[in-house]
C-alpha positions in Angstrom: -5.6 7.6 27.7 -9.1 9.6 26.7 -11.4 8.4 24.3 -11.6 10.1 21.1 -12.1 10.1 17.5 -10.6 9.7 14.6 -11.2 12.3 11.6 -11.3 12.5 8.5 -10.9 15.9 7.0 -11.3 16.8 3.1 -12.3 19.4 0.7 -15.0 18.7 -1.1 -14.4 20.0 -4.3 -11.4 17.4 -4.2 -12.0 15.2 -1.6 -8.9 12.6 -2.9 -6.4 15.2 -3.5 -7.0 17.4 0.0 -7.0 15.5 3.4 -6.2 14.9 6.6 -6.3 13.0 9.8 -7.2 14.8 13.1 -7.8 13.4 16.7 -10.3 15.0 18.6 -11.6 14.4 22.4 -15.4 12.5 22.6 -16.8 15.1 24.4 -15.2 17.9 22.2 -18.0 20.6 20.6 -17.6 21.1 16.8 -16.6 24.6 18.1 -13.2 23.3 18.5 -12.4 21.1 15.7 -13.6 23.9 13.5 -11.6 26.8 14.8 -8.6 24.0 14.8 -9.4 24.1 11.1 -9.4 27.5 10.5 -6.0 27.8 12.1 -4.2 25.2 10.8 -5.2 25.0 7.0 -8.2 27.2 5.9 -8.6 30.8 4.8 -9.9 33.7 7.2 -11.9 34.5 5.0 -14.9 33.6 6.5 -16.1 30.2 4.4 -18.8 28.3 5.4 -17.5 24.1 7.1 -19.9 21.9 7.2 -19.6 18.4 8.8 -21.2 15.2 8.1 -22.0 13.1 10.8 -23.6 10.2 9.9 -27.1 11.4 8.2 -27.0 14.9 9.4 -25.0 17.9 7.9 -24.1 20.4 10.1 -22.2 24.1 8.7 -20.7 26.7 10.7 -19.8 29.9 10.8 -23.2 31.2 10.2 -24.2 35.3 9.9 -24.7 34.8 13.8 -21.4 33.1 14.1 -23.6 29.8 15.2 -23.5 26.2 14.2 -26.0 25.7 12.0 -28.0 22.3 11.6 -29.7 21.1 8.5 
């Protein structure tokens, strides 16, 4: 068994009423839980994600097409 993580995924207009639970590998980019998103439950239209780790907030899908840390 690989190590992973456990996350929790939410919109956060409503972050009660919207979630899920997602496994993803340690060594896993962003990359690839975000286009895992896009797939499964969000619109193609192009919205901005952005992930909290900790104290740092990190979006995606930038003009470039780049993460994007703030």
């Amino acid at each position: 068994m690989s190590e992973g993580y456990l996350v929790r995924v939410s919109s956060a207009e409503q972050p009660g009423m919207y979630w899920m639970f997602v496994t993803i590998p340690i060594d896993a980019p962003l990359k690839l839980l975000d286009d895992f998103l896009r797939e499964t439950w969000l619109e193609c239209c192009g919205h901005l994600s952005e992930f909290v780790i900790g104290s740092r907030t990190i979006f995606s899908r930038t003009e470039s097409g780049i993460l994007a840390r703030q």
